[in-house]
C-alpha positions as CSV (number, residue, x, y, z in Angstrom):
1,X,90.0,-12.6,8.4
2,X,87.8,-14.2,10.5
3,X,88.9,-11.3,13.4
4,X,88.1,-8.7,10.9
5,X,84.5,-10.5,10.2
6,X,83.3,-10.9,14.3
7,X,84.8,-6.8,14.8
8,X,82.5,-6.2,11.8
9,X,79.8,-7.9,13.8
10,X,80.5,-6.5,17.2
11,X,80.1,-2.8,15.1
12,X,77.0,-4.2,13.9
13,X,75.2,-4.5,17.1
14,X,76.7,-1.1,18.4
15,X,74.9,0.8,15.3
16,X,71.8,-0.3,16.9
17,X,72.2,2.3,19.2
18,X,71.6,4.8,16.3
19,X,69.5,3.3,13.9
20,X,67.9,0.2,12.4
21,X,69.7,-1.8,9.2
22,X,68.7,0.3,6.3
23,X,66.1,-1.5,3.7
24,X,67.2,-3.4,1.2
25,X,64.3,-3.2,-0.9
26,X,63.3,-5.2,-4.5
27,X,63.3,-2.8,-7.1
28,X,60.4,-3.7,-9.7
29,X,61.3,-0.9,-12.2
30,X,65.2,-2.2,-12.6
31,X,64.3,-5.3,-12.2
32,X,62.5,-5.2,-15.4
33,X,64.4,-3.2,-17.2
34,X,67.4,-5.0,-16.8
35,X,65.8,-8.4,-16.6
36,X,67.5,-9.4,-13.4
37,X,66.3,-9.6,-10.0
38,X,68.0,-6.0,-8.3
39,X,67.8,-5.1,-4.8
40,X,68.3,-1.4,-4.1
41,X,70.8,-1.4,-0.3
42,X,69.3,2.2,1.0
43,X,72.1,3.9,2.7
44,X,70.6,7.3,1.7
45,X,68.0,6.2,4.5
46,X,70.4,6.2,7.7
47,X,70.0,9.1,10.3
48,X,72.4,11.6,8.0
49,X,71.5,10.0,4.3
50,X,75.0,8.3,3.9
51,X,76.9,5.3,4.7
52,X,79.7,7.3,6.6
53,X,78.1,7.6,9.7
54,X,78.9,4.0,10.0
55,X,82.6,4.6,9.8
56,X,83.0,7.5,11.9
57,X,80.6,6.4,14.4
58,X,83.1,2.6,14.8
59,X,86.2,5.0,14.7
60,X,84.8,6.6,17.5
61,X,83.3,3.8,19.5
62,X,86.8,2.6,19.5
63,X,88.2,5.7,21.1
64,X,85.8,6.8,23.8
65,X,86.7,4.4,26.1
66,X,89.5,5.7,26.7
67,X,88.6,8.5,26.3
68,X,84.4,9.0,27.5
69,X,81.9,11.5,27.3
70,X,83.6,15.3,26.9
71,X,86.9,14.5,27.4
72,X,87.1,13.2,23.9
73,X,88.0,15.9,21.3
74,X,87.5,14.7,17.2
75,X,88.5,16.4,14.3
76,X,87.5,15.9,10.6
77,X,87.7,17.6,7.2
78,X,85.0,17.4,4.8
79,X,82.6,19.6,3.5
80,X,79.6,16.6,2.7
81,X,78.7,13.4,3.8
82,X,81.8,12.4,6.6
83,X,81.5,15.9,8.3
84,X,77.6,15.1,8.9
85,X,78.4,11.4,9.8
86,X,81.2,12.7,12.5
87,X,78.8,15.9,13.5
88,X,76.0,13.1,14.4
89,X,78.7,10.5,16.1
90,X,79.8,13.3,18.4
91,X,76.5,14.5,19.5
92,X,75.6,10.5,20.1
93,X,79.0,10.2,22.2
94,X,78.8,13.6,24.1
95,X,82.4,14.3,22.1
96,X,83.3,17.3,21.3
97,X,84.2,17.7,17.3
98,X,85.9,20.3,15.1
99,X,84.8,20.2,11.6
100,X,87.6,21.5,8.7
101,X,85.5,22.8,5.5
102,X,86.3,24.6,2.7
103,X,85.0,28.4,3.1
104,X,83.6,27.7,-0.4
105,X,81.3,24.6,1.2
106,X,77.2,25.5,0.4
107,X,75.7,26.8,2.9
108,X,72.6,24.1,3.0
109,X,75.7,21.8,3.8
110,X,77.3,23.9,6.9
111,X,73.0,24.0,8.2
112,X,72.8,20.4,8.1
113,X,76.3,19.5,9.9
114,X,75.6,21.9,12.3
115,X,72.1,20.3,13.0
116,X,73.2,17.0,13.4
117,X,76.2,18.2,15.5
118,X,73.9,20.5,17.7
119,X,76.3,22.3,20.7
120,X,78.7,19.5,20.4
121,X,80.6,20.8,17.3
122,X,82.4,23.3,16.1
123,X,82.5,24.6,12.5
124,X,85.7,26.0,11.0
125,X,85.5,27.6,7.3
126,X,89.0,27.7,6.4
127,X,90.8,27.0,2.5
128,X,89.7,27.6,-0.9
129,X,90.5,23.9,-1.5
130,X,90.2,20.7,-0.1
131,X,94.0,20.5,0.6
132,X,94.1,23.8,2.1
133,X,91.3,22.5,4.5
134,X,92.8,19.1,4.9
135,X,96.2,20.5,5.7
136,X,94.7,23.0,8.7
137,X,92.2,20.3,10.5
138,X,95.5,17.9,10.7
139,X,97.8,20.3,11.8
140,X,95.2,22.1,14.5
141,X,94.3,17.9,15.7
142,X,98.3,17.5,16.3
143,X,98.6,21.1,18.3
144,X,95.4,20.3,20.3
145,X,96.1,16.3,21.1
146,X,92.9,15.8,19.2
147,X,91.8,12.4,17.2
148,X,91.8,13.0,13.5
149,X,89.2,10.7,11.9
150,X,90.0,10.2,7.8
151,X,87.2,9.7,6.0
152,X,88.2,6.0,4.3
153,X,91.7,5.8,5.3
154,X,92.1,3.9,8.1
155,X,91.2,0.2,9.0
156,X,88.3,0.9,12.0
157,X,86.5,3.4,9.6
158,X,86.7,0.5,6.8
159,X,85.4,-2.1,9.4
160,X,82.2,0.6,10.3
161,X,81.3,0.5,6.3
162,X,81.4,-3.1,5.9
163,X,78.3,-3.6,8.1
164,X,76.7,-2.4,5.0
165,X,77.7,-6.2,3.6
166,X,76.6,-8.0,7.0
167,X,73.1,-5.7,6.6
168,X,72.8,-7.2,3.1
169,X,73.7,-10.2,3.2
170,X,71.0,-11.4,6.8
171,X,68.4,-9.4,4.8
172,X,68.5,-11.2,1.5
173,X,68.6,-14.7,3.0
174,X,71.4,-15.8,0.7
175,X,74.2,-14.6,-1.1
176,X,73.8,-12.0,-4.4
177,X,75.6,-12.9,-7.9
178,X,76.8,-9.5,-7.8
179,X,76.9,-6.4,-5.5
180,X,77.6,-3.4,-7.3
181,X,79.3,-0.3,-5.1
182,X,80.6,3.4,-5.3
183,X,83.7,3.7,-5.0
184,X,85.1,7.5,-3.6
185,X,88.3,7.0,-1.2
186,X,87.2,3.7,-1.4
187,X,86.3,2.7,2.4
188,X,83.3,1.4,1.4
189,X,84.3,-0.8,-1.3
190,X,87.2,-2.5,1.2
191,X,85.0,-3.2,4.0
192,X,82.2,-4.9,2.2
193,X,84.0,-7.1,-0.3
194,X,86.2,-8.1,2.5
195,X,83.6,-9.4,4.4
196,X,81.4,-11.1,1.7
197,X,84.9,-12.4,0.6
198,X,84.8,-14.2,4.2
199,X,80.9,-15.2,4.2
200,X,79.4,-15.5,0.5
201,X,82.6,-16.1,-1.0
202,X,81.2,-16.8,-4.4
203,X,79.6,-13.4,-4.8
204,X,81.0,-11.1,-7.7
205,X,81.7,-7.7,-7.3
206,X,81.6,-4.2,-9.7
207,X,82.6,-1.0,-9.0
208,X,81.6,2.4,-10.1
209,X,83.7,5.7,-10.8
210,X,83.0,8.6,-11.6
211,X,84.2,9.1,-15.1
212,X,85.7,12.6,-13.9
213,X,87.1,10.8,-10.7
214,X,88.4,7.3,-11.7
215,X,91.0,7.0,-8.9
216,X,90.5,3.6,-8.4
217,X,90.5,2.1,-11.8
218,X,94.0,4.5,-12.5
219,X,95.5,2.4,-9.3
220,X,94.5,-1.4,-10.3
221,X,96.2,-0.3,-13.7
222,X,99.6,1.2,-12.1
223,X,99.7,-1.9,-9.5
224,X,99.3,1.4,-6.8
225,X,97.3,4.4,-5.8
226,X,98.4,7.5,-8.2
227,X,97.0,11.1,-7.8
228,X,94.7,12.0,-10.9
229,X,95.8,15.2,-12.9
230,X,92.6,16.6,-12.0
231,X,89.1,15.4,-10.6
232,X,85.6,16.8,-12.1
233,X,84.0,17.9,-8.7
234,X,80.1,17.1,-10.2
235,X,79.9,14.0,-8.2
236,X,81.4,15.2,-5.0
237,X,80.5,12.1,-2.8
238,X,82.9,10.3,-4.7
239,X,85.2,12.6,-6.6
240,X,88.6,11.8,-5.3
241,X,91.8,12.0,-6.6
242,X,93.8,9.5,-5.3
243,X,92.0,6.4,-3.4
244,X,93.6,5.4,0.4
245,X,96.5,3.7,0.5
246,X,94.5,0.9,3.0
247,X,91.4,0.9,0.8
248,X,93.2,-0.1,-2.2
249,X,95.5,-3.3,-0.6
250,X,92.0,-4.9,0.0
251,X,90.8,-4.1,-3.7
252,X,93.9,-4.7,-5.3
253,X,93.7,-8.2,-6.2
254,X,90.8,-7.0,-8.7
255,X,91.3,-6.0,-12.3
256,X,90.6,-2.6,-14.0
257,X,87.8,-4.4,-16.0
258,X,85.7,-4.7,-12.7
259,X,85.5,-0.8,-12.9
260,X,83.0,0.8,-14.5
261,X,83.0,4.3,-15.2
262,X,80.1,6.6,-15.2
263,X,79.7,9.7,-17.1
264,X,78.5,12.9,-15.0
265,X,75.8,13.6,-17.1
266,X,74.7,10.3,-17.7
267,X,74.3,10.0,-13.8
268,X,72.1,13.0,-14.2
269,X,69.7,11.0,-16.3
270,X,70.1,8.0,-13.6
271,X,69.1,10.6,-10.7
272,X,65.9,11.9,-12.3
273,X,64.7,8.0,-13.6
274,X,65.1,7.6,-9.7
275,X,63.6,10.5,-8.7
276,X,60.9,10.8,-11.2
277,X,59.8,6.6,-11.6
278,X,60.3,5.7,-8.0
279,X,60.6,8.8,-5.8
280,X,63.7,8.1,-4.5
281,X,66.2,10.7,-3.6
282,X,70.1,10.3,-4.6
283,X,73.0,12.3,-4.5
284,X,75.3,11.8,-7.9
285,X,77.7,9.2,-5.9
286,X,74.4,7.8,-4.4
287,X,73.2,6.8,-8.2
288,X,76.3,5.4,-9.5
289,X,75.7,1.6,-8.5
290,X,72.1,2.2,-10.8
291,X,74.0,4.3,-13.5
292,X,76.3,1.1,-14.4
293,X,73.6,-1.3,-14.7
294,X,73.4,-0.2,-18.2
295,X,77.3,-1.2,-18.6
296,X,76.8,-5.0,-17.6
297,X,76.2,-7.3,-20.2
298,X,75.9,-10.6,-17.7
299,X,73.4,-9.7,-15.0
300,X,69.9,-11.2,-16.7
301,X,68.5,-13.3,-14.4
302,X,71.0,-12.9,-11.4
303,X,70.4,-11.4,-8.1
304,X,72.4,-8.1,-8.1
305,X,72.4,-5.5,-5.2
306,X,73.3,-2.1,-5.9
307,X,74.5,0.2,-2.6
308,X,72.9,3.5,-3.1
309,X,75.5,5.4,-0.6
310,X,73.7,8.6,-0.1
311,X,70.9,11.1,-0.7
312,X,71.9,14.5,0.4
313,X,71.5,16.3,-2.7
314,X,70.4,19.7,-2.5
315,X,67.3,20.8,-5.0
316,X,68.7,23.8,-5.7
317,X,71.7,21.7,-7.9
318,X,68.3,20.3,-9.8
319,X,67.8,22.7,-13.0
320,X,71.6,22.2,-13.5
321,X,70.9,18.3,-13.1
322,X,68.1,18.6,-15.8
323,X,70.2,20.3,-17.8
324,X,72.8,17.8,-18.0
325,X,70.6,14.9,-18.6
326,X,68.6,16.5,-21.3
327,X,72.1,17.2,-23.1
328,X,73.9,13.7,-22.7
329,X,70.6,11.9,-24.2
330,X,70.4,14.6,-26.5
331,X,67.2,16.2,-26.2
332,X,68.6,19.7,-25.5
333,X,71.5,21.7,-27.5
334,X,73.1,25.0,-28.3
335,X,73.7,26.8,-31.5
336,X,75.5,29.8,-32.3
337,X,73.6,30.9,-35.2
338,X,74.9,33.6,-37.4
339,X,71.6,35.2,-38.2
340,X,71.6,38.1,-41.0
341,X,70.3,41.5,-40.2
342,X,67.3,42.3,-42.3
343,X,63.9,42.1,-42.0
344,X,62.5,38.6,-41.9
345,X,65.8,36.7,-41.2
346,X,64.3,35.3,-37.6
347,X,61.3,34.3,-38.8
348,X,63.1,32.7,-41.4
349,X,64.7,30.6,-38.8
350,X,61.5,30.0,-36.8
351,X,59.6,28.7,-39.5
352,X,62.6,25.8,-39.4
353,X,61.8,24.6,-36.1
354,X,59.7,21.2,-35.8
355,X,56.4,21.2,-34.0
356,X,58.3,19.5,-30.4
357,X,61.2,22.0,-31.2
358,X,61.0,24.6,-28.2
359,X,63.6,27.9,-27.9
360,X,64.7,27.9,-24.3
361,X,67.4,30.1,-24.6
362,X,67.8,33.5,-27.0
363,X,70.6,35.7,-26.8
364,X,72.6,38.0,-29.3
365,X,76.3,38.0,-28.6
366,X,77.3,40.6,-31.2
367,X,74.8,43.6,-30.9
368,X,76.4,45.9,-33.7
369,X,76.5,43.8,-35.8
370,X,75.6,45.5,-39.5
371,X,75.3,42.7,-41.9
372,X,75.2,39.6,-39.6
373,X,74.4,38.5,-36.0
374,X,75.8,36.2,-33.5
375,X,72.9,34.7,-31.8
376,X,73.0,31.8,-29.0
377,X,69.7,29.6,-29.2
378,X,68.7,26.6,-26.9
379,X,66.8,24.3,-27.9
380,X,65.0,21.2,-26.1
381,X,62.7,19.1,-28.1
382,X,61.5,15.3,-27.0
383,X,63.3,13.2,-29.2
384,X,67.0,13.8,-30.3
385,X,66.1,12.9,-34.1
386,X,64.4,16.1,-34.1
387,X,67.8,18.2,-33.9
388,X,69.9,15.6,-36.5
389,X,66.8,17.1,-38.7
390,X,66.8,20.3,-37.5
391,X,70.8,21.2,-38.1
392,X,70.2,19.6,-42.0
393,X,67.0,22.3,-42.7
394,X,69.7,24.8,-41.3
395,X,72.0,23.6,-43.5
396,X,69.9,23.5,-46.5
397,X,68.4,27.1,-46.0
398,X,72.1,28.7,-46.1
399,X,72.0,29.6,-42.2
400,X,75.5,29.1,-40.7
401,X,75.8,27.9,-37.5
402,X,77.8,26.0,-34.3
403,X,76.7,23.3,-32.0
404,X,78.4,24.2,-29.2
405,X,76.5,21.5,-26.6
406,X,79.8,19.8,-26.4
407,X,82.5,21.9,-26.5
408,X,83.4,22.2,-23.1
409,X,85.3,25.7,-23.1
410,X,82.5,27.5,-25.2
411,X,79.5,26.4,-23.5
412,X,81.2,27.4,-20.2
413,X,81.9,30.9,-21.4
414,X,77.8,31.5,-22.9
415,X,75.7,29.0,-21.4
């Protein structure tokens, strides 16, 4: 332990080279609102808005001195945060890298990796899937002797994201009740309780999943890491499927009751609070320590730090991000109305609406209809009392009609 703890500290003072400690910064907002004292650990304020430079920069660092400058050769797959983090550790190192992503990656994500990676990089678009891409980027390192760096699985990439903990821990002064972290592959999550284990050893620990992406939570209950049937994508940064085999034998001595799990649209709400209240920028898996907050019943009046891990969200994702919130707190839903065909029968329905009701969305399905119409409405109002009342005046003027805000299948197919 106490080797893993002065390595930690030896990758420390090598980051320096790249950037300062991110803040850790009080947050007044949370702090009142949960009635603790929370510190907010700004990750989504390093050189490439996430943690994982840290990680591929130490994997690196322990390469190039064997082999320096050009002669080293690095290959990732990832089509977010690691692919930036390795892009920006090559340029640093004068390495050259080859970086696996999906041909289906955003283009705003290709942009920045090839930015931060400049002429030392090379971009390969291969795979509809992760897999696919995964599967190619390990089998072209093998045929070209090049370094594969894994984005959490393996112990010198684990070592770079614990000097998130050491950062933490010198800048608070003393050691937190609680430290709440993200939890993807879970890299992040192994280095930094390992090392507060060593030096605040009576600081607690929560996780957050992604309720879509709980691979974590499913290995603490099977006593091993499982693959998950299937992963919701949403929250990207952290939406794997089966958390690393290394990752998990430092995590495994906690219960599943230290997992919290976050629902994607609820994280929605947590990104625009942030966004909105305090002007701070997060990525879904970059809210999830602030979106559990709400889950703790035990942090008034303890120190908690939550590790925002990253902020590279794109603002074209943020009408879909509005839309989400505004339905999980249920200010926004859709009907299918079957509206009759006669003279009057709209305004009928109009004159039902409350004065915060507001029709964002109009659309007939059926247009030959003769006697009746299938119509699909929106509608966003400012309190979710107004649609409980709203679907009874429905109901007592005869109109028949489906919520469809949370069927899944339908609201895919119209909305």
């Amino acid at each position: 332990m106490e080797n893993f703890v002065a390595s930690v500290r030896q990758a420390e003072a090598a980051l320096r080279d790249l950037f300062e400690p991110t803040p850790l910064q009080r947050n007044d907002h949370l702090s009142a609102k949960y009635g603790a004292d929370i510190w907010l650990k700004r990750e989504d304020l390093t050189p490439v808005r996430s943690y994982k430079l840290r990680g591929a920069f130490n994997a690196m660092r322990k390469l190039v001195g064997d082999k320096p400058g050009s002669n080293a050769h690095f290959v990732c797959a990832s089509a977010g945060n690691h692919a930036q983090g390795v892009a920006f550790a090559c340029r640093h190192f004068g390495a050259r890298g080859t970086i696996f992503m999906p041909i289906t990656t955003p283009q705003q994500k290709i942009d920045k990796t090839r930015t931060f990676g400049g002429d030392a990089i090379e971009i390969v678009l291969t795979g509809d899937y992760f897999d696919q891409t995964l599967a190619a980027s390990q089998a072209f390192a093998r045929e070209h002797g090049a370094e594969f760096l894994a984005p959490f699985d393996a112990p010198d990439v684990i070592e770079g994201q614990a000097t998130v903990g050491l950062e933490l821990l010198d800048q608070l002064g003393r050691a937190p009740d609680l430290v709440v972290l993200p939890v993807g592959g879970g890299g992040l999550a192994a280095g930094v309780t390992r090392y507060l284990h060593e030096q605040a050893p009576d600081t607690r620990f929560t996780f957050a999943e992604p309720l879509g992406g709980a691979s974590l939570q499913a290995a603490l209950q099977q006593g091993a890491p499982v693959a998950l049937p299937a992963v919701d994508s949403f929250v990207d940064g952290a939406a794997v499927a089966r958390i690393g085999a290394l990752p998990f034998e430092a995590l495994r001595h906690f219960r599943p009751a230290d997992v919290h799990l976050a629902p994607e649209d609820r994280i929605c709400i947590t990104m625009l609070e942030m966004l909105n209240t305090e002007g701070v920028v997060l990525e879904p898996a970059g809210a999830l320590a602030v979106d559990i907050l709400r889950d703790l019943d035990d942090i008034r009046g303890k120190t908690v730090v939550c590790v925002c891990s990253g902020g590279n969200f794109d603002f074209e994702r943020l009408p879909e991000v509005k839309e989400r919130a505004q339905r999980f707190s249920g200010v926004k839903k859709y009907f299918v109305l079957r509206l009759p065909q006669r003279p009057g029968a709209l305004r009928d329905f109009l004159e039902l609406l409350g004065p915060n009701d507001d029709i964002s969305r109009f659309e007939y399905l059926k247009k030959s209809a003769r006697n009746f119409g299938s119509v699909l409405i929106g509608i966003e109002t400012d309190d979710p009392e107004n649609l409980t009342t709203l679907k009874q005046r429905l109901d007592h003027a005869g109109f028949a009609f489906r919520d469809i805000t949370s069927d899944n299948l339908l609201s895919e197919l119209l909305v």
